[in-house]
N, C-alpha and C positions, 0 to 999 in steps of 0.2 A: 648688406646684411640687415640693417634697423630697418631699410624700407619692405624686406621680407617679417622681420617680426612686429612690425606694424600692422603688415598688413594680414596677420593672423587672426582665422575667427574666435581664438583663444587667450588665457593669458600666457604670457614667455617671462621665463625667470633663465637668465643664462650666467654660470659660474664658475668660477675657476676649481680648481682642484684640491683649493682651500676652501671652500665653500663659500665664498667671497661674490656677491652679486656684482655681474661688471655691465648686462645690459639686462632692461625689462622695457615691457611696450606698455601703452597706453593701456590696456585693459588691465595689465598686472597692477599700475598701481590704481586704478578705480576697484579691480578684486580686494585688494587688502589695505587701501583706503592710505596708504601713503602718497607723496612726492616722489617724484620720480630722483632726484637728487638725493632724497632720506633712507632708497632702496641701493643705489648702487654706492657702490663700497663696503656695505655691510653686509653680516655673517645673513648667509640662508636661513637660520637658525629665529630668527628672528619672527620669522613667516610661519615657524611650525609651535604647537601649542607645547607648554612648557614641559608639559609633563614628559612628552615625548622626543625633547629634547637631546636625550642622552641618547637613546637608541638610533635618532637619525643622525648623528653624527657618526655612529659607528658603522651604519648603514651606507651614508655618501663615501668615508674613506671605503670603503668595501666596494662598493659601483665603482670608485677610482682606478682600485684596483684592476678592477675586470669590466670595466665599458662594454657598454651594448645595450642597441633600443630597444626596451620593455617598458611594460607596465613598474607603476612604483609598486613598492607594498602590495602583490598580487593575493589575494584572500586577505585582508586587512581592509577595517574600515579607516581612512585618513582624511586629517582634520586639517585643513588652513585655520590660521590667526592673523584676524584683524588687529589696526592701529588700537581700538579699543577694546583689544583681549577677547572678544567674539570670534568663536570660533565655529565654523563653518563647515561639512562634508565636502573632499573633491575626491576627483580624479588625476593623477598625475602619470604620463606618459618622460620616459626618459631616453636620451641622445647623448654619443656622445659626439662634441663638433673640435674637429682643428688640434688631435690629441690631446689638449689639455682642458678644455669646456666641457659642461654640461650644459646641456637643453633641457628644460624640463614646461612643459605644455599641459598648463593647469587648466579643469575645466570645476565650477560652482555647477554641485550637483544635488544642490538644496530642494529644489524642486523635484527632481527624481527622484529622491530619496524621501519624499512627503509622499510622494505617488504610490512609491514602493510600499509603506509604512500603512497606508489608507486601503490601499487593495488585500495586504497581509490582515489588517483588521477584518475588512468586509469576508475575507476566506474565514479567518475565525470564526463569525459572526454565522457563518451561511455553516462550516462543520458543526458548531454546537447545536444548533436549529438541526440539522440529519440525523446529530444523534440522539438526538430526544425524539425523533419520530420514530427511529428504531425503536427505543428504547421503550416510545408508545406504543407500536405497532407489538411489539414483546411483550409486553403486560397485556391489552387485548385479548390477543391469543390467549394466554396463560387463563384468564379471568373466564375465555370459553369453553379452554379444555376441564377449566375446572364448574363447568355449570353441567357438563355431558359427565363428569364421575359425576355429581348430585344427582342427576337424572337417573342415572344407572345403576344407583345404591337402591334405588325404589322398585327396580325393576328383576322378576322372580325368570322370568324367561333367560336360558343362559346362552342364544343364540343371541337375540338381542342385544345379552350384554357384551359380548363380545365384542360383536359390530359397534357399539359406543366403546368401547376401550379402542380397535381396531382407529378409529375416528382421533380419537385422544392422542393417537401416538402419530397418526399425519398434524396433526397439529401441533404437537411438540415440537416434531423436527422442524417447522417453518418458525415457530416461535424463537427458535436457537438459533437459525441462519440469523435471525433478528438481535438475539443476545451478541453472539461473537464477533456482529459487525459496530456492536454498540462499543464493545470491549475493544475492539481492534483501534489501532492507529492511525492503519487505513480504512476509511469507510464506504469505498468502490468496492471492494474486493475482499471475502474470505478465504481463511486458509483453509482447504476443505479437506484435508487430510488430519489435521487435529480435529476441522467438526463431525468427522465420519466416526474417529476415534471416542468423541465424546458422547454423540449418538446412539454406538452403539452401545457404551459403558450404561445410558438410562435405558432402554431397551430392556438389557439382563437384567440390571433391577427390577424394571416395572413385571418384566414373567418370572421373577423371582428365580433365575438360572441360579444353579449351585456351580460355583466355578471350579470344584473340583471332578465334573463333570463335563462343562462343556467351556471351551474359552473361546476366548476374542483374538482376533489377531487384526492388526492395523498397520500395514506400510504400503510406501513409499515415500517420495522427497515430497516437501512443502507443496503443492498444487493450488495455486490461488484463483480463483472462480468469482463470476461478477452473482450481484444476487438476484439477477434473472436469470442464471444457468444452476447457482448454488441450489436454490429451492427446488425445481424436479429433480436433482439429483441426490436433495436431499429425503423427498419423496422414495424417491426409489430405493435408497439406501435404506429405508425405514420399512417398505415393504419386502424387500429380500430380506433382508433380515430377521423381521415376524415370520412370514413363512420356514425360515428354517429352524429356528425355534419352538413354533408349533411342529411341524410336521418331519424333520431328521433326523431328530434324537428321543427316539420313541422308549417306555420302558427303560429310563437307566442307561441308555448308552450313551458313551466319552465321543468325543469327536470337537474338533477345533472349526469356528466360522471365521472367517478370514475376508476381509476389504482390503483390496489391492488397486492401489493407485499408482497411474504412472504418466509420461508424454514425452514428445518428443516435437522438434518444431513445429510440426503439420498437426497432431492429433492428443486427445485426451482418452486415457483407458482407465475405463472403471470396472471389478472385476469383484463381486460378489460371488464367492464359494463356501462349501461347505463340504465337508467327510461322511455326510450321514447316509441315512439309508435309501435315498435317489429316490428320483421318479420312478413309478412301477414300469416294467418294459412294455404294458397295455396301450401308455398313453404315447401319442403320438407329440412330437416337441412343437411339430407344423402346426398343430392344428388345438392344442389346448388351450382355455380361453378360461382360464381362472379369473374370480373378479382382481385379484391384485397383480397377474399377468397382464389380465387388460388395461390397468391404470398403467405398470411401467409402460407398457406398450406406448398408450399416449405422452407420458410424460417425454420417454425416448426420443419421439416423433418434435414434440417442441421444442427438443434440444437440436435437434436435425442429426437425432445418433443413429447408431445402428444397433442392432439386440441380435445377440448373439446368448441361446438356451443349449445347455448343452450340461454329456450326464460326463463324469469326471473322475473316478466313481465321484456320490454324490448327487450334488446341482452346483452349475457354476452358474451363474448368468456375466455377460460380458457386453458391457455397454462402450462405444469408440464415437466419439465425437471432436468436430474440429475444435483448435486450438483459438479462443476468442480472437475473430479478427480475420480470421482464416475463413474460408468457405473451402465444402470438398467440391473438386470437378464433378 
């Protein structure tokens, strides 16, 4: 048995059922800087840092109780003590041998927990730097949408202006994918069902919607999107939206806009509709080529979705795209 815990690449602390040290190997006492004569006979307790004393004693009778090889302290950070009260990170792996011994197979994880420690900084380091480029890229924007309202205060032409506001509000919504990701926890990925939510809340403001008129509707479950997919989606959601605002609820009439999110393993469904007074039955769905049909159209295409126009009564539009990661056959 010594010539086996000898010849361990670890340290061996082995004890009785009283916690009583009766063998350790060479590495154990170069880990905690005792004689080997100064370890065996005394309490384990010796090896563990003061404070924590009390609980591993109540700990080892409790593994007495119920033997069996595990990790020590699984989710717990644990400390050895050295002869001169330094204390140290390990790892401890426990055994039990001969019904009445413990094995316990200590590893100095000083080093990997520097490692640990230096790469959690560097992640630190490298999130705060993302989020201030968000958070630049967000002011930006913002600084641009608001040079096109300057412009467009000067400007007497009301097709024009429109087309600058029109502009102002594609801008908005990429400036916000920028906000929520600045604001988020995670900074991969937005929740795009609160930013469809939120989108469409400035929208009704900026066309100054009377909500007892015309409302908002916004579900489905949480839908997290990266911000190469968030942004033409959020495009898109920007331009359905404008157009059913202008054009559904003509003269005073009630009717509810609705953004419907949803997926399932394979696919993501976006689902822009509205109550209002629909496409005239002149226009063909195939072949209408509005300027903000033609951007979803392309935005669609970058997503590698599919667009689905259709009357409901209404307009629905219906955008299906894979699920990131996924490709369709």
């Amino acid at each position: 048995m010594q010539s086996f815990v000898e010849a361990a690449p670890d340290a061996i602390v082995i004890v009785d059922s009283r916690g009583t040290i009766v063998t350790v190997n060479a590495l154990a006492s170069e880990m905690f800087k005792y004689s080997e004569d100064a370890l065996i006979g005394s309490s384990v307790e010796m090896l563990v840092p003061s404070g924590v004393r009390p609980r591993h004693h109540v700990d080892r009778d409790a593994y007495v109780r119920n033997p069996r090889t595990r990790m020590m302290g699984a989710g717990r950070n644990l400390h050895g003590r050295r002869k001169s009260g330094e204390e140290f990170p390990v790892q401890i792996s426990l055994a039990p041998y001969a019904g009445e011994f413990v094995i316990s197979i200590i590893r100095d994880i000083t080093a990997q927990r520097a490692a640990e420690e230096l790469t959690q900084a560097s992640l630190r380091e490298k999130e705060a730097l993302l989020r201030e480029i968000h958070h630049r890229v967000k002011n930006n924007l913002q600084v641009t949408s608001s040079l096109l309202r300057l412009q467009a205060s000067s400007i007497d032409d009301e097709k024009v202006k429109e087309m600058f506001a029109e502009t102002q509000h594609r801008i908005r919504s990429m400036a916000l994918v920028h906000e929520k990701l600045y604001q988020s926890t995670n900074l991969s990925q937005i929740d795009f069902t609160e930013y469809a939510r939120t989108l469409g809340e400035l929208l009704f403001r900026s066309f100054a919607v009377d909500s007892k008129l015309i409302a908002l509707r916004v579900d489905g479950p949480p839908i997290h999107l990266s911000i190469e997919t968030a942004v033409p989606c959020g495009l898109i959601v920007n331009e359905a939206l404008s157009n059913a605002l202008k054009h559904a609820f003509p003269n005073g009439r009630h009717g509810t806009v609705t953004v419907h999110l949803g997926s399932d393993q394979r696919d993501v469904w976006l689902v822009i509709s509205d109550d209002g007074i629909g496409l005239p039955s002149s226009i063909n769905l195939e072949t209408i080529d509005s300027l903000g049909l033609q951007l979803i159209r392309g935005l669609v295409q970058q997503i590698d979705g599919r667009l689905e126009v259709l009357r409901s009564p209404g307009t629905q539009l219906r955008i299906v795209f894979a699920v990131e990661g996924n490709a369709h056959a």
